[in-house]
PASEBA-1860 file (N, C-alpha, C; in nm, 3 decimals):
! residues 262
1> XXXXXXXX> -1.798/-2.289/4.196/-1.667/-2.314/4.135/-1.621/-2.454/4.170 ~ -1.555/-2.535/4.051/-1.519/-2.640/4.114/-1.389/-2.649/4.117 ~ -1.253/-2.762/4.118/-1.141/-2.772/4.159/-1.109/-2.848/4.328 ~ -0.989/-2.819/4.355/-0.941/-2.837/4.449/-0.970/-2.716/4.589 ~ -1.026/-2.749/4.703/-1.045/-2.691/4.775/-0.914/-2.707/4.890 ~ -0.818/-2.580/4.905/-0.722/-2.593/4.969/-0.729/-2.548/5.066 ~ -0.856/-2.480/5.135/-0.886/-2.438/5.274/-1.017/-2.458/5.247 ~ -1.032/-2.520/5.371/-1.196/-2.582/5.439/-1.233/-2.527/5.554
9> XXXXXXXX> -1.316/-2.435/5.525/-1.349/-2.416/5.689/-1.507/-2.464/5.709 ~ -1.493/-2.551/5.830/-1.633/-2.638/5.854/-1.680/-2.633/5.987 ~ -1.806/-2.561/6.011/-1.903/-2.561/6.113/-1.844/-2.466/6.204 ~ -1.721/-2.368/6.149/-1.702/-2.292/6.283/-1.749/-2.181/6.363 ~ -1.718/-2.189/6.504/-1.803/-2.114/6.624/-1.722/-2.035/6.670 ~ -1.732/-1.897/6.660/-1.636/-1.779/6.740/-1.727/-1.726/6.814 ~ -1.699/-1.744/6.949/-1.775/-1.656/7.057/-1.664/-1.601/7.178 ~ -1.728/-1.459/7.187/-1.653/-1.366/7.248/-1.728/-1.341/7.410
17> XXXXXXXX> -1.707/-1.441/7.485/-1.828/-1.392/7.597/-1.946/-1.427/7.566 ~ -2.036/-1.359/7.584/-2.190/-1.449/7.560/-2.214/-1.362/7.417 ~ -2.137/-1.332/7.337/-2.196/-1.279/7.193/-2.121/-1.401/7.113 ~ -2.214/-1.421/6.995/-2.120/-1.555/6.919/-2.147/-1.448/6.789 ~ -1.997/-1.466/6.746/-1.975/-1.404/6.634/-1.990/-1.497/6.485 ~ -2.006/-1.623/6.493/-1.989/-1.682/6.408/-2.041/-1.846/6.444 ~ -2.155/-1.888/6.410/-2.207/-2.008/6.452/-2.256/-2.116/6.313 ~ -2.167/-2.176/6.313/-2.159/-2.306/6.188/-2.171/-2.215/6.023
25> XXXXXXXX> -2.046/-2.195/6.093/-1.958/-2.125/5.903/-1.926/-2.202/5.849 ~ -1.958/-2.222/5.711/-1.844/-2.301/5.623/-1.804/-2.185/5.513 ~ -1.651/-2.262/5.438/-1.623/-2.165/5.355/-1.503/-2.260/5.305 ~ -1.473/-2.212/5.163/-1.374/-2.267/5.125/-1.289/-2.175/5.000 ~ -1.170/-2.211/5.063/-1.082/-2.125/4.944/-1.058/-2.250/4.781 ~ -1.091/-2.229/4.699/-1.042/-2.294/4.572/-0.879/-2.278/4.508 ~ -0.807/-2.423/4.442/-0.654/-2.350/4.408/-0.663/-2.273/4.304 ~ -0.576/-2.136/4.271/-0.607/-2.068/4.166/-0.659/-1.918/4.141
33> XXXXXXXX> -0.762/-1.955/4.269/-0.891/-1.874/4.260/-0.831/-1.724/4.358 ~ -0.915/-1.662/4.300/-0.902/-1.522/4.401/-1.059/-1.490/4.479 ~ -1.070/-1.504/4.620/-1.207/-1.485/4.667/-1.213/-1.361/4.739 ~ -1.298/-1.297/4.760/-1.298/-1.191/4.802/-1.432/-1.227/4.957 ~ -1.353/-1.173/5.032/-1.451/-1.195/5.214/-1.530/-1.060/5.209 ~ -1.660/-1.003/5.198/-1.689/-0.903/5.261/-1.806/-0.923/5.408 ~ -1.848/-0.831/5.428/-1.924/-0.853/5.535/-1.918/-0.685/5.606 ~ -2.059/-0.652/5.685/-2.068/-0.552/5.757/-1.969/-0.530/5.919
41> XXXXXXXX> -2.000/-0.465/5.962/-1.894/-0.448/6.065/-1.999/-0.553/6.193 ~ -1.874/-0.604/6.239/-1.914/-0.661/6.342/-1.919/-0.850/6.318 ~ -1.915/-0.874/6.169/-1.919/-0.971/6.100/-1.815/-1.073/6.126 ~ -1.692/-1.059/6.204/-1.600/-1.105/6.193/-1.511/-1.155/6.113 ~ -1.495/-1.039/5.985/-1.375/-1.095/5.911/-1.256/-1.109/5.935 ~ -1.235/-1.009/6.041/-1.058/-1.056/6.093/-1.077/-1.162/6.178 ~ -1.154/-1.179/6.248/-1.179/-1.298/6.332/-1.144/-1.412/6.298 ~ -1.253/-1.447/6.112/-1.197/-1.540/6.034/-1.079/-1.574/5.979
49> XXXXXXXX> -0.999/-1.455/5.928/-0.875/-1.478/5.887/-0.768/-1.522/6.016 ~ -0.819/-1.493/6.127/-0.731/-1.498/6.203/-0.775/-1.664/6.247 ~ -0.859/-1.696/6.246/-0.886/-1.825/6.277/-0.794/-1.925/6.181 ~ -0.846/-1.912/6.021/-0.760/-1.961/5.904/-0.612/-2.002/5.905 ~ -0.513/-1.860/5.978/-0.392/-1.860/5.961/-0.351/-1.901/6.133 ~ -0.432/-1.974/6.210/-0.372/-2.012/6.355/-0.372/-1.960/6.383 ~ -0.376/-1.810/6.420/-0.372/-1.728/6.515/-0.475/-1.735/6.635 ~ -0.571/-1.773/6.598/-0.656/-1.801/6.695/-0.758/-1.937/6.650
57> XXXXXXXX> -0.792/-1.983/6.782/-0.873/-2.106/6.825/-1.021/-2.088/6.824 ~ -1.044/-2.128/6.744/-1.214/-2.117/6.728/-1.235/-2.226/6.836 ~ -1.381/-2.190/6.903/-1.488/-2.228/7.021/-1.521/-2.393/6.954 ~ -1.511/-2.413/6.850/-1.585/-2.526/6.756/-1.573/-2.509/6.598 ~ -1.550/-2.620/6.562/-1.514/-2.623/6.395/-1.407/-2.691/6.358 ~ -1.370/-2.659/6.225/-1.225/-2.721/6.198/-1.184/-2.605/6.076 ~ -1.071/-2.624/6.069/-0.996/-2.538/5.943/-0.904/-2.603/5.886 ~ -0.928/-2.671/5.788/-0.802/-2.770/5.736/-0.742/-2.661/5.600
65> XXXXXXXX> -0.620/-2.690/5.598/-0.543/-2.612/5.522/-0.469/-2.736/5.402 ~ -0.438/-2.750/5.277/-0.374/-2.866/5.251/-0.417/-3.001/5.268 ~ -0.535/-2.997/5.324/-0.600/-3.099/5.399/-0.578/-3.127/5.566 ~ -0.482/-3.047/5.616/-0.472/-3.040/5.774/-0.473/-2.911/5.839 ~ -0.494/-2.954/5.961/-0.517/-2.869/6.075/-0.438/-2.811/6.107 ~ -0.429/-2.671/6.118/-0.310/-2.641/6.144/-0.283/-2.615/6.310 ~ -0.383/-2.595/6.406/-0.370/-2.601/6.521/-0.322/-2.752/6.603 ~ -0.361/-2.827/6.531/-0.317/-2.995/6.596/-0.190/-2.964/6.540
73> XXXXXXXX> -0.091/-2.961/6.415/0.006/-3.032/6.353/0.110/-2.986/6.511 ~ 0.195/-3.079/6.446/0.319/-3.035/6.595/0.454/-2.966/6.532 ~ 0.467/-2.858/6.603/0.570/-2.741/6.594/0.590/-2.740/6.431 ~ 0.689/-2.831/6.412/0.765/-2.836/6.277/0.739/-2.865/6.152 ~ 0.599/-2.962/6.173/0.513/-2.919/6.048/0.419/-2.861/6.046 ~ 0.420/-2.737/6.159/0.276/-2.663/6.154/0.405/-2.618/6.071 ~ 0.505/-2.518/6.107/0.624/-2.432/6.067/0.570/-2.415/5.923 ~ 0.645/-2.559/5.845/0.628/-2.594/5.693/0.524/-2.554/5.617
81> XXXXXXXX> 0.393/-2.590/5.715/0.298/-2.538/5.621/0.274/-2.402/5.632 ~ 0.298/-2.314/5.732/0.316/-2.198/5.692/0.423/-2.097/5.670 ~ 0.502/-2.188/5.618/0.544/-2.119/5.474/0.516/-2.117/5.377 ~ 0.363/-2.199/5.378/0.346/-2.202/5.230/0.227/-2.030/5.230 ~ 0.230/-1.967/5.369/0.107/-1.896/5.355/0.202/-1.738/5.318 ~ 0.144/-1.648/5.267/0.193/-1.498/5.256/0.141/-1.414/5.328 ~ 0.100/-1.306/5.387/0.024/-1.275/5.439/0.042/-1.071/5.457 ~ -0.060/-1.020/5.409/-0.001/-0.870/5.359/-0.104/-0.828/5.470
89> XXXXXXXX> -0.064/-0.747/5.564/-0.174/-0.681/5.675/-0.179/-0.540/5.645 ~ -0.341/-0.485/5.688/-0.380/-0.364/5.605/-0.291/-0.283/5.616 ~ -0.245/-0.230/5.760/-0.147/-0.130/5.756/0.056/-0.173/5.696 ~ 0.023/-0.301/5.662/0.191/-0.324/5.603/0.219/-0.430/5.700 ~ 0.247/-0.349/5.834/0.307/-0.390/5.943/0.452/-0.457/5.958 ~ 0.504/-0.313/5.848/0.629/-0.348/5.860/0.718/-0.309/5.932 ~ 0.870/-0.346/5.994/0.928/-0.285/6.137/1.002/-0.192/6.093 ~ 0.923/-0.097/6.149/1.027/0.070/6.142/1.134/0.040/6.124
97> XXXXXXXX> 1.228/-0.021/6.206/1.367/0.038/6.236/1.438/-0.042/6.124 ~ 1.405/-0.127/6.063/1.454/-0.193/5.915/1.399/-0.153/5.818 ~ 1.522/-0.134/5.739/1.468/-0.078/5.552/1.420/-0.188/5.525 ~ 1.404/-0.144/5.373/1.257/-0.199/5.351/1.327/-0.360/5.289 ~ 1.441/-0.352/5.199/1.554/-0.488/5.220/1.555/-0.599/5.340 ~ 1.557/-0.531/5.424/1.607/-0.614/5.579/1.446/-0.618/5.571 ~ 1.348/-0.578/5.587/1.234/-0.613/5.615/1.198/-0.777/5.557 ~ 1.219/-0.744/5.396/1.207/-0.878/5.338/1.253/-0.968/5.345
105> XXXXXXXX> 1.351/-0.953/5.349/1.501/-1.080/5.383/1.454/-1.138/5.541 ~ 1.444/-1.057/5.610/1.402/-1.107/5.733/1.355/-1.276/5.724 ~ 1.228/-1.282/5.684/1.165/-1.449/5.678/1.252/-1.509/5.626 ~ 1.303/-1.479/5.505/1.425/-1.546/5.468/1.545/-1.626/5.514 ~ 1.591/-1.545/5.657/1.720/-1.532/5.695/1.634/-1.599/5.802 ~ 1.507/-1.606/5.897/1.441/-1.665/5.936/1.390/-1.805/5.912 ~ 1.335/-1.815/5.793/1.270/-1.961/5.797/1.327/-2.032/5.676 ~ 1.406/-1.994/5.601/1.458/-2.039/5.477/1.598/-2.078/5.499
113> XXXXXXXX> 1.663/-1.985/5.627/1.855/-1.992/5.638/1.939/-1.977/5.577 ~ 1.896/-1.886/5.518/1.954/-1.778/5.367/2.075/-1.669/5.464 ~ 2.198/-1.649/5.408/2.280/-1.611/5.505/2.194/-1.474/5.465 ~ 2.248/-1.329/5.541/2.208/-1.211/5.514/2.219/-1.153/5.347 ~ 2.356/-1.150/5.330/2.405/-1.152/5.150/2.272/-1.227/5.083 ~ 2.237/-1.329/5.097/2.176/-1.404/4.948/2.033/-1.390/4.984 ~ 2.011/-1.336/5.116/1.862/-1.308/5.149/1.858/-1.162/5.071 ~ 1.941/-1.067/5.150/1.951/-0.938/5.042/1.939/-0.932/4.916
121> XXXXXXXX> 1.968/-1.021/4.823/1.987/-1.027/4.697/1.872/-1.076/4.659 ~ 1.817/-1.151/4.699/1.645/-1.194/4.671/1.598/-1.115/4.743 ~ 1.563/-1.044/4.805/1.485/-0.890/4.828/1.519/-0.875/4.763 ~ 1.559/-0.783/4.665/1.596/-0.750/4.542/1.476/-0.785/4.459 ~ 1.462/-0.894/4.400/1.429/-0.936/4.320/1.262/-0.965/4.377 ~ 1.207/-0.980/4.487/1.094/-0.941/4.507/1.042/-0.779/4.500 ~ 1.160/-0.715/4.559/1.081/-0.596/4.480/1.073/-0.546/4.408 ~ 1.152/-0.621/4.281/1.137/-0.569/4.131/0.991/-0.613/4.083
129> XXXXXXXX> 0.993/-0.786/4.167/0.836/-0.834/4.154/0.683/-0.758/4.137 ~ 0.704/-0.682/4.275/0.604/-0.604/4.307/0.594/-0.429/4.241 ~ 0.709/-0.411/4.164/0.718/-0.295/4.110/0.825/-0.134/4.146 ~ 0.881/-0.199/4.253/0.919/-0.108/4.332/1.076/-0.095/4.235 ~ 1.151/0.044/4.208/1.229/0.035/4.241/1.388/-0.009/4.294 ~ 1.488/-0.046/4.260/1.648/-0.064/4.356/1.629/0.001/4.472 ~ 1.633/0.130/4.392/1.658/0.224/4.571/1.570/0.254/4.649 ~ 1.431/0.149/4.645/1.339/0.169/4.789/1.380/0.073/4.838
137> XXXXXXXX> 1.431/-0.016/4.825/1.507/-0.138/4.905/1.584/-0.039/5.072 ~ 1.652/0.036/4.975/1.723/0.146/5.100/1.651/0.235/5.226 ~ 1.541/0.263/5.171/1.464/0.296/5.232/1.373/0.224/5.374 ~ 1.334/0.314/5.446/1.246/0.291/5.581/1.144/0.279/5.594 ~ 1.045/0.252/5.634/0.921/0.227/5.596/0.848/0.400/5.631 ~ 0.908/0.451/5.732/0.847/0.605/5.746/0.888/0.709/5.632 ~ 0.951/0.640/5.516/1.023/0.721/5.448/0.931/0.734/5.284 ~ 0.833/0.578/5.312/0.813/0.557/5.186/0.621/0.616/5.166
145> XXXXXXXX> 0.597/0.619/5.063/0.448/0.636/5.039/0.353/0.515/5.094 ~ 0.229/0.547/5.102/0.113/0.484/5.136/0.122/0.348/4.989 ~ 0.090/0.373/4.909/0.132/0.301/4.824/0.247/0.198/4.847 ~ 0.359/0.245/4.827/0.478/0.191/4.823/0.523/0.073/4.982 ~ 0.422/0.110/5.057/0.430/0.050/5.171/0.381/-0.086/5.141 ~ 0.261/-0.070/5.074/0.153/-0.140/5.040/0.291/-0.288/4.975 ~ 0.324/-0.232/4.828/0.391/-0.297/4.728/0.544/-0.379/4.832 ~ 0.573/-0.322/4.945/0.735/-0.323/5.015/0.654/-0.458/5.133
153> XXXXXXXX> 0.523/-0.440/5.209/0.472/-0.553/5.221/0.437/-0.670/5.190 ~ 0.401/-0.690/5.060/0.343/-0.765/4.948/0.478/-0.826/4.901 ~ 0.575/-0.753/4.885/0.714/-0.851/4.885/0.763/-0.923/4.968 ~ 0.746/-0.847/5.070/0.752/-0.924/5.214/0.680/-1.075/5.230 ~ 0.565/-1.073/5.149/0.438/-1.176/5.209/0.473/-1.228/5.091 ~ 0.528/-1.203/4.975/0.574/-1.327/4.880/0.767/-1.360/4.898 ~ 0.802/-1.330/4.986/0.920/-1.366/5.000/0.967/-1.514/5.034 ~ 0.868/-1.635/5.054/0.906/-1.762/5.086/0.830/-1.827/4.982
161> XXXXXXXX> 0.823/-1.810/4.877/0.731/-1.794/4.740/0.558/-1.912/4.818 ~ 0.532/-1.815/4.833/0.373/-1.917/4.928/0.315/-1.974/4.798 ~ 0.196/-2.058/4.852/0.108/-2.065/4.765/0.003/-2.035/4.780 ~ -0.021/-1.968/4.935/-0.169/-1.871/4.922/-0.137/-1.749/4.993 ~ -0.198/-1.655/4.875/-0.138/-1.502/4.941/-0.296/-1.433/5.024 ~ -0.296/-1.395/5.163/-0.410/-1.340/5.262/-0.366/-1.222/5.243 ~ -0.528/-1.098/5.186/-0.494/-0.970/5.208/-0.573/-0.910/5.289 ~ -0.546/-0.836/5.336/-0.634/-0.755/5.461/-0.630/-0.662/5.441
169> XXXXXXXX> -0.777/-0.620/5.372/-0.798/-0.469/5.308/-0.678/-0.369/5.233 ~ -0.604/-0.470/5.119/-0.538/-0.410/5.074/-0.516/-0.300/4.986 ~ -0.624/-0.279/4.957/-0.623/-0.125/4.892/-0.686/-0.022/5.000 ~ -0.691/0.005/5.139/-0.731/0.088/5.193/-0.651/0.196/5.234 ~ -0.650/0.328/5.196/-0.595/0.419/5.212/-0.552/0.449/5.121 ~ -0.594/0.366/4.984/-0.523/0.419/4.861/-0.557/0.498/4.793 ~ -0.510/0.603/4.678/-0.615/0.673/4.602/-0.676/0.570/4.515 ~ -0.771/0.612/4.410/-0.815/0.528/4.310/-0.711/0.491/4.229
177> XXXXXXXX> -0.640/0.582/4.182/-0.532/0.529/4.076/-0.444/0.423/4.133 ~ -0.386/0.422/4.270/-0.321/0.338/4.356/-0.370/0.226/4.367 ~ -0.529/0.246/4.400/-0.588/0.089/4.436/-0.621/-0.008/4.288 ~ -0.603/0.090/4.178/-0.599/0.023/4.067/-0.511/-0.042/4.046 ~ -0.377/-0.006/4.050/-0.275/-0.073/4.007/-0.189/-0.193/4.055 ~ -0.275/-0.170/4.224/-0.265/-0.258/4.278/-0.297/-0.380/4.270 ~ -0.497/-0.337/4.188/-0.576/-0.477/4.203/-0.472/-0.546/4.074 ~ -0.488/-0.480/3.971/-0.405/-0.540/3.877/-0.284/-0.608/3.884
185> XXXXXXXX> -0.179/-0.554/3.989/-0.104/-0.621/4.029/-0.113/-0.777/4.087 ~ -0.208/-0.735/4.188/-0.243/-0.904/4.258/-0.277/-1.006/4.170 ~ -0.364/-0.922/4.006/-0.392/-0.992/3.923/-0.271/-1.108/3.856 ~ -0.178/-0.986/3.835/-0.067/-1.059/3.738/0.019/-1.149/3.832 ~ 0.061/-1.136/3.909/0.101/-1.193/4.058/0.027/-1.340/4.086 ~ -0.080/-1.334/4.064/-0.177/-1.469/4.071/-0.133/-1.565/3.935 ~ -0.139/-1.504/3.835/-0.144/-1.577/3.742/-0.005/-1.608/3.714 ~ 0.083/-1.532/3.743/0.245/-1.539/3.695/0.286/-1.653/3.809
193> XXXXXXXX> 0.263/-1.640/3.941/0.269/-1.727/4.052/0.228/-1.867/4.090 ~ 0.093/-1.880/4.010/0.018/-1.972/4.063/-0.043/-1.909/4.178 ~ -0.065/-1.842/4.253/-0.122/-1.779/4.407/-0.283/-1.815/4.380 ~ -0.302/-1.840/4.522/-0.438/-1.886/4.567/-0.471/-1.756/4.644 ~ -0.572/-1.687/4.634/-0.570/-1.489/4.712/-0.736/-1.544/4.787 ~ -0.671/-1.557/4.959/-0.801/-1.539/5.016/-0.799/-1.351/5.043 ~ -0.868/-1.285/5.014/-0.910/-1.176/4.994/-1.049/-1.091/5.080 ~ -0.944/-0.998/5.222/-1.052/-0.907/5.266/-1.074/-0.785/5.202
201> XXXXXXXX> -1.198/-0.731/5.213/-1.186/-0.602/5.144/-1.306/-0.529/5.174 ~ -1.381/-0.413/5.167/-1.449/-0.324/5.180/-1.441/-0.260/4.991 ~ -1.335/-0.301/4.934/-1.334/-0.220/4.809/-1.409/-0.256/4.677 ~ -1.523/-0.224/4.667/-1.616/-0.241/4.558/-1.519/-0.248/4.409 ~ -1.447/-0.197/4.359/-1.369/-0.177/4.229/-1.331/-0.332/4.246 ~ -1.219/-0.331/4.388/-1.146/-0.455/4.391/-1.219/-0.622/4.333 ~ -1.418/-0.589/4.416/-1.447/-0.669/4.396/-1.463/-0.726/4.269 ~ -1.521/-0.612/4.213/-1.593/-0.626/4.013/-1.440/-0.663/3.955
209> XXXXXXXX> -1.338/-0.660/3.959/-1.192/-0.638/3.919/-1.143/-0.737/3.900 ~ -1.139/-0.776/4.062/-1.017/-0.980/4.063/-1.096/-1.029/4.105 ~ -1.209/-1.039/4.158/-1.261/-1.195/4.262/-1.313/-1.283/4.199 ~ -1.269/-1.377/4.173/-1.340/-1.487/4.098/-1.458/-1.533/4.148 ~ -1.455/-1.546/4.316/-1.621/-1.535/4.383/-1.594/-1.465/4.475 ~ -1.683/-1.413/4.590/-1.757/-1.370/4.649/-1.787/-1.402/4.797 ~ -1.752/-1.398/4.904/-1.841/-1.455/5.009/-1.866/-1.372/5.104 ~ -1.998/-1.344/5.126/-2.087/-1.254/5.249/-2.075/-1.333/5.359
217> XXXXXXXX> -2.018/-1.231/5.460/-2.032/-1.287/5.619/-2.123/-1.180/5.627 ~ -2.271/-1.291/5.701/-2.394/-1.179/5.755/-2.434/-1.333/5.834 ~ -2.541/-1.269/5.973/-2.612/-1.376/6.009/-2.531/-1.507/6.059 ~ -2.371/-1.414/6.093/-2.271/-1.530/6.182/-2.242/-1.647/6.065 ~ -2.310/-1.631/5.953/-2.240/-1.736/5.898/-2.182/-1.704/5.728 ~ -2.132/-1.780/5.619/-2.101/-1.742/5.506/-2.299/-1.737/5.441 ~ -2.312/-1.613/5.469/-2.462/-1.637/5.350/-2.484/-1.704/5.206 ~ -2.356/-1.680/5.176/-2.365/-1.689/4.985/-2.217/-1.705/5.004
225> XXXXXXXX> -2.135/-1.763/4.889/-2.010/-1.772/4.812/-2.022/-1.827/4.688 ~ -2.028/-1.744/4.569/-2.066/-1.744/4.457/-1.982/-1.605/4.369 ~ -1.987/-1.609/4.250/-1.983/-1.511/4.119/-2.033/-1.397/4.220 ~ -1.993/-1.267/4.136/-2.026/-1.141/4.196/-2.179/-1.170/4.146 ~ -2.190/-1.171/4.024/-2.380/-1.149/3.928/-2.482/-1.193/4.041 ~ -2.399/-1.367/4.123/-2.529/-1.430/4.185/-2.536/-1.398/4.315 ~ -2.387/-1.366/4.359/-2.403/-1.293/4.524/-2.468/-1.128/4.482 ~ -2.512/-1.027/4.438/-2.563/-0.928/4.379/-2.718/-0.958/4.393
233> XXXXXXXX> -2.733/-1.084/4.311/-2.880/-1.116/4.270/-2.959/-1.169/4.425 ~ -2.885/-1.174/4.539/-2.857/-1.258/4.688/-2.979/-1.154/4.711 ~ -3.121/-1.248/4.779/-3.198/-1.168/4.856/-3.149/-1.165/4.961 ~ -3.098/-0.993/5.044/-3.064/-0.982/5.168/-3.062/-0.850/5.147 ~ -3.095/-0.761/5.283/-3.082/-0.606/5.278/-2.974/-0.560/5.239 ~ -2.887/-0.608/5.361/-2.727/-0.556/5.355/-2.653/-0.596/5.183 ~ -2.677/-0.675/5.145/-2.647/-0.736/5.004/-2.688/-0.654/4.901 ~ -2.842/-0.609/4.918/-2.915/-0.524/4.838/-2.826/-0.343/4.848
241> XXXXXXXX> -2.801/-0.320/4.994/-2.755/-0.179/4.972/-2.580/-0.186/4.971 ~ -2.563/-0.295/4.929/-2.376/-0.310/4.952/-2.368/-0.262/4.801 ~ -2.455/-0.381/4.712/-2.392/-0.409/4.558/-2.477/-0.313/4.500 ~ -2.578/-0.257/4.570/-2.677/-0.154/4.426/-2.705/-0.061/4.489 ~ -2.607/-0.023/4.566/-2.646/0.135/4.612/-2.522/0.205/4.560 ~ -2.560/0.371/4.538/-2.443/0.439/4.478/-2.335/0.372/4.454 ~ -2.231/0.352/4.550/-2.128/0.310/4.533/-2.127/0.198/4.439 ~ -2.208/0.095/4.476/-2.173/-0.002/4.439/-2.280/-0.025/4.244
249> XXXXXXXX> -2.313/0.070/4.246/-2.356/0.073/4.088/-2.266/0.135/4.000 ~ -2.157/0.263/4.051/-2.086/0.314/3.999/-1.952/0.209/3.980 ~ -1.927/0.108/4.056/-1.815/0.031/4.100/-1.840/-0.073/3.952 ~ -1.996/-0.100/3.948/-2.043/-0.217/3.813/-2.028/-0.152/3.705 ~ -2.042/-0.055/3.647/-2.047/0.072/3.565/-1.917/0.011/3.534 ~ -1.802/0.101/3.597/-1.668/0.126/3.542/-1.609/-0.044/3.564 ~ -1.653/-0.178/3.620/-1.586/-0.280/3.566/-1.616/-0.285/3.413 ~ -1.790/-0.318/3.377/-1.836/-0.361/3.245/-1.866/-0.239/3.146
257> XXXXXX> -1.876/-0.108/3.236/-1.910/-0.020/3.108/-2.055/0.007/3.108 ~ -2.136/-0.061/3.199/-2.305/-0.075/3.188/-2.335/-0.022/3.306 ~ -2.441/0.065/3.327/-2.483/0.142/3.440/-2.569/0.017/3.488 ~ -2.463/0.073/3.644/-2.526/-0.106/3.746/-2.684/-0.025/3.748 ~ -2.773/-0.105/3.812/-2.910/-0.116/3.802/-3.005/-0.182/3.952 ~ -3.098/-0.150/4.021/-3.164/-0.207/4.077/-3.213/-0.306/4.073
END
């Protein structure tokens, strides 16, 4: 894919003790684009995302975001640039003891200085975004569905209108009909937004669905980042029984209609 590359990640090294989880990765997010991260367990995809969004210090490498670092910048323009990030975590991780209103408004009233009133009132209007409802605004997060948690997060993580939305296994725990409407959602959300979707997932549908490419963490590093067809066509075991085993032939099936194939 070509374009603008708005995250670079180059040569990085995650080691945990004497196991290295990740030794001269590269990877790059495109503007626009929706990529999808998979990888077997042990692969370090949260590792990566967590590296991406500062949370943690890789051993060696760099991660430029915008074209900078976000671990060098100092305080106030690391701040800036992440607001430009969204960020939806698998389980929500939204705070109990605030409805689901005050949840969103929160960053708002936080990093924007939106009094409470006009932060409230844009909650609002993010969760009409995401589909939800007036009166789940009122609501608690123990109050609401697996779903609806999902959609009350996702407002949350577009509430400082970003320009790159991070998901972390966002359709997990969903039914099928749920994780459908979801992918579709992120779809229209991307395109209505402008959003750049670095994208974790385990969900085969998700992949055939939105990802514009592809990237396998195997072998500590990005193996492939490409089209689903050419990461598929990828000589590798794990690759071979990810994309053309049961699951993942039934997953090609119901994107194109054509029984996936060996």
């Amino acid at each position: 894919m070509t374009g603008e590359s708005i995250i670079q990640v180059r040569g990085l090294v995650n080691r945990f003790g004497s196991q290295t989880v990740h030794q001269n990765l590269d990877l790059d997010l495109y503007r626009g684009e929706v990529l999808g991260v998979v990888g077997g367990s042990g692969t370090g995809k949260s590792v990566l995302l967590r590296c991406i969004l500062g949370l943690r210090r890789a051993n060696a490498g760099s991660v430029r975001i915008f074209g900078e670092e976000l671990l060098n910048l100092p305080p106030q323009r690391r701040s800036q640039l992440e607001r430009r990030f969204g960020v939806l975590y698998q389980r929500g991780a939204l705070f109990s003891s605030l409805t689901v209103t005050e949840n969103i408004a929160l960053p708002l009233i936080e990093h924007a200085s939106l009094t409470r009133p006009a932060a409230e009132r844009l909650a609002l209007v993010k969760l009409a975004l995401v589909g939800l409802p007036r009166e789940a605004g009122d609501k608690y997060p123990s109050e609401l569905s697996g779903g609806m948690i999902k959609r009350a997060a996702l407002a949350r993580a577009l509430a400082l209108e970003p320009d790159i939305l991070f998901l972390d296994e966002p359709t997990a725990g969903l039914d099928p009909i749920g994780a459908a409407a979801f992918d579709q959602l992120i779809l229209t959300l991307r395109d209505a937004l402008g959003l750049s979707v670095f994208l974790v997932t385990h969900d085969l549908d998700t992949l055939h669905t939105i990802c514009d490419r592809i990237a396998v963490l195997a072998e500590q590093r990005v193996l492939v980042a490409d089209r689903l067809e050419v990461v598929a066509a990828t000589r590798n075991a794990w690759i071979h029984d990810y994309f053309h085993g049961p699951r993942g032939r039934a997953a090609a099936q119901a994107a194109t209609g054509v029984p996936g194939s060996n």
